[in-house]
N, C-alpha and C positions, 0 to 999 in steps of 0.2 A: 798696324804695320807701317813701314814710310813710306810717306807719299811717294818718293821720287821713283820707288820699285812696282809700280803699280800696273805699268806696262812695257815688257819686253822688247828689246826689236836684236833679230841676229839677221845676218845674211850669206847665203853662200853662192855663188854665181851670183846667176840673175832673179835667184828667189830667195825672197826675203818672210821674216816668217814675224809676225806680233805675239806677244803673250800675254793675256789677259793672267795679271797675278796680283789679284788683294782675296785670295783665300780666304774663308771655304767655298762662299759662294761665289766669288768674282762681280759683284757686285758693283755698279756703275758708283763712283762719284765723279765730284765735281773734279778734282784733280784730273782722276784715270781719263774723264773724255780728254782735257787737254792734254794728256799727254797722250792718247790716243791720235786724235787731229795732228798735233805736233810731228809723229814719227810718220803718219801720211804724208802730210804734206813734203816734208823731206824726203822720203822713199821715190814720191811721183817724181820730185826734180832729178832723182836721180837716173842716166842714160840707160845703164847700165842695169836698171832693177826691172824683170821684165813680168815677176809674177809675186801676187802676199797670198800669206797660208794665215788664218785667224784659228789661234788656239788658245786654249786654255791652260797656265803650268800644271805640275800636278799638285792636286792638293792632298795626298797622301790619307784619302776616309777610306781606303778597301773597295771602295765598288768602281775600280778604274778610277776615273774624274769624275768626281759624283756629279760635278756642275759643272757647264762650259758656262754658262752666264743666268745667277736668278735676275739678274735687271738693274732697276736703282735700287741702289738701299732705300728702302721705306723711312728712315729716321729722319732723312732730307726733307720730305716732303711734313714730318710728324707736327708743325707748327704752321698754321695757314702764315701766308706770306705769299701774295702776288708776283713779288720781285724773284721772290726765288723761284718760282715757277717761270718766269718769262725769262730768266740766265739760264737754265735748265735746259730751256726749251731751245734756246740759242746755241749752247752747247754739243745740243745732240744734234742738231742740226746743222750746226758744222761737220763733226765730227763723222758723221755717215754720210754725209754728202761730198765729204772728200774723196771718203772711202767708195762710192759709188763713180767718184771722177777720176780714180786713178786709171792713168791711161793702160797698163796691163793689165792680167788676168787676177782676179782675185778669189778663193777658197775658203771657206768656214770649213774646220777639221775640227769637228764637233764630236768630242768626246766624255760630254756627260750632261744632261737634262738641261737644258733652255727654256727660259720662263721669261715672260713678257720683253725688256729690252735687251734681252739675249737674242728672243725670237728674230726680233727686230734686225740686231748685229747680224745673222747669218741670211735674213733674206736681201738685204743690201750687197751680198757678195754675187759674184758670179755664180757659184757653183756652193752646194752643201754636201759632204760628205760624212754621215754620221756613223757613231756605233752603235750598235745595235741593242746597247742595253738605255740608251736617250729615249727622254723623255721629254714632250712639248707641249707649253698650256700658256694661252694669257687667261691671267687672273687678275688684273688692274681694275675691271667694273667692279668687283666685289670688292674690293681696296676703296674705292670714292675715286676714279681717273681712269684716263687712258692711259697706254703703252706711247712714251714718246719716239719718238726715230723712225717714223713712217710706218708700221707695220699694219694700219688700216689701207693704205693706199698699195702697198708692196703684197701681203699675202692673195688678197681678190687676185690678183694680176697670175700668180702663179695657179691658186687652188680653186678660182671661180667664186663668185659674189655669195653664194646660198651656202659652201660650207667653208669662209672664212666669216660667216655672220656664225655661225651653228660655233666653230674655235672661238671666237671674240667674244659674242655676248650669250651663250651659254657658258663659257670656259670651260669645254670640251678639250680634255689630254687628249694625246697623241703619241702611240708607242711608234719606234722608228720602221717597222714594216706598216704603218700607218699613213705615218709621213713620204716614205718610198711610195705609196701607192696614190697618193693623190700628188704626187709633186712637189712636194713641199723640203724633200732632199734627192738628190742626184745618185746616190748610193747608200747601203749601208755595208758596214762590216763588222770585224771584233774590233774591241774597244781596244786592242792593242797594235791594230793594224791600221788606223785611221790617218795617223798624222802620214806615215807611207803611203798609205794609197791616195790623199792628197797631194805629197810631192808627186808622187809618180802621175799624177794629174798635173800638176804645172808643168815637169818636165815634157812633158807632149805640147805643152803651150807656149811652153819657150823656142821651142823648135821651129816655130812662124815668124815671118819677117814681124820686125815691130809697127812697122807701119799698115802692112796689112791687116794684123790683129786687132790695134786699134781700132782702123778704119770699120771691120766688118762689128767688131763689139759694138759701137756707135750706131751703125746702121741698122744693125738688131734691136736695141732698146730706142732709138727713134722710130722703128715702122708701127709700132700701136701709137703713135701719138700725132702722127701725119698721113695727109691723102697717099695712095701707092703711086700715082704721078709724080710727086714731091720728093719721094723715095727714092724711086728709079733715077733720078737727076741729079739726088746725093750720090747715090750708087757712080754715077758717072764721073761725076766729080772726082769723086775719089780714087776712080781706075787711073783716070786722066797723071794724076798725083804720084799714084803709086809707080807708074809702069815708068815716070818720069825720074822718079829716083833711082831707076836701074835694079829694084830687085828681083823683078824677072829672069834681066836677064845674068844676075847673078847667083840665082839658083842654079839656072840651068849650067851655067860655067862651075858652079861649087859640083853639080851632079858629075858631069863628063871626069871632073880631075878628081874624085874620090874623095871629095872634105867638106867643112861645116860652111855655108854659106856666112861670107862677110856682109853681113845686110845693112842698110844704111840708119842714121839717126832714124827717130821716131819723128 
């Protein structure tokens, strides 16, 4: 397929949506991360963009989307080369680290089996919403490698150290009332209901001042990584910040006259 089509970006409001499209499997190359990283970083500068929806085009094999992401293509990796493992690794490491710093709300709308740096792609988001006929496995040990894009450090965090060992290095699947039950996604539903009940997910998130959203996103994934003293005096910080920008008290003026609060930059 061509390069340049590899990844999607539409926007409507304040939600903007990415589309993983190098069908059938969606498979990571070296282009699609950069053009991935690319429409991030653009989207975060934008004021105006307050939530991403990560999905999959369709790729038209009959079982909904049969794949939101199998990972890298393996043909990359098919000839040892140091070099290309350390661009690789640079790569992915911009690229979900953007996606993990974009200042709004972010969704994986996961509409067909994830395998290794797919897994990866939807635990870097805020929120996973899948469909119920997905599918989830790393199987990179049995390939000679790891899963690049953090998913040894991001899954424990979510599903607990003993059974993201027992997914990792056994390569134990995961049907999606699986993954619902240990955490590892936010909801399931039909596979035709996903990308809506995603927006309808953002839409609830957009409806927060930007700054406060921010703020509380921030201080949520800093409190496992800091003393709760440390915490509390970000926390403060940031009221300080917030209540100074007047969105307090421009809610409660939006509430009294009946309309959408004008909330301030981020």
């Amino acid at each position: 397929m061509q390069d340049e089509h590899q990844v999607t970006v539409t926007q409507e409001g304040a939600i903007a949506t990415l589309g993983l499209a190098n069908p059938p499997r969606h498979e990571w190359s070296e282009t699609m991360l950069e053009q991935f990283h690319n429409h991030i970083l653009a989207l975060g500068r934008e004021v105006n963009c307050r939530c991403l929806i990560i999905m999959a085009e369709e790729s038209g094999e009959g079982r909904g989307n049969a794949w939101f992401s199998a990972g890298l293509d393996p043909d990359i990796l098919a000839i040892k080369d140091p070099l290309k493992g350390a661009n690789l690794g640079r790569l992915f490491a911009q690229a979900f680290s953007a996606l993990r710093r974009f200042p709004g709300v972010t969704l994986a709308a996961i509409t067909g089996d994830a395998h290794n740096e797919g897994v990866a792609l939807a635990l870097n988001c805020d929120f996973r919403v899948c469909a119920d006929t997905a599918r989830f496995q790393f199987t990179t040990g049995s390939a000679g490698r790891l899963a690049f894009g953090g998913g040894t450090q991001l899954l424990p965090r979510l599903v607990g150290e003993s059974r993201a060992k027992r997914i990792i290095l056994l390569e134990e699947p995961l049907d999606a009332q699986e993954a619902l039950s240990i955490g590892l996604v936010d909801e399931v539903t039909a596979v035709g209901e996903v990308v809506l009940r995603a927006t309808q997910w953002a839409k609830r998130a957009v409806r927060q001042s930007p700054k406060a959203s921010r703020a509380a996103k921030q201080l949520i994934e800093h409190a496992r990584m800091r003393p709760l003293e440390t915490g509390f005096a970000a926390e403060r910080d940031w009221l300080e910040q917030i209540i100074d920008s007047g969105d307090p008290a421009e809610a409660q003026q939006a509430a009294q006259e009946g309309r959408s609060p004008n909330w301030s930059n981020p």
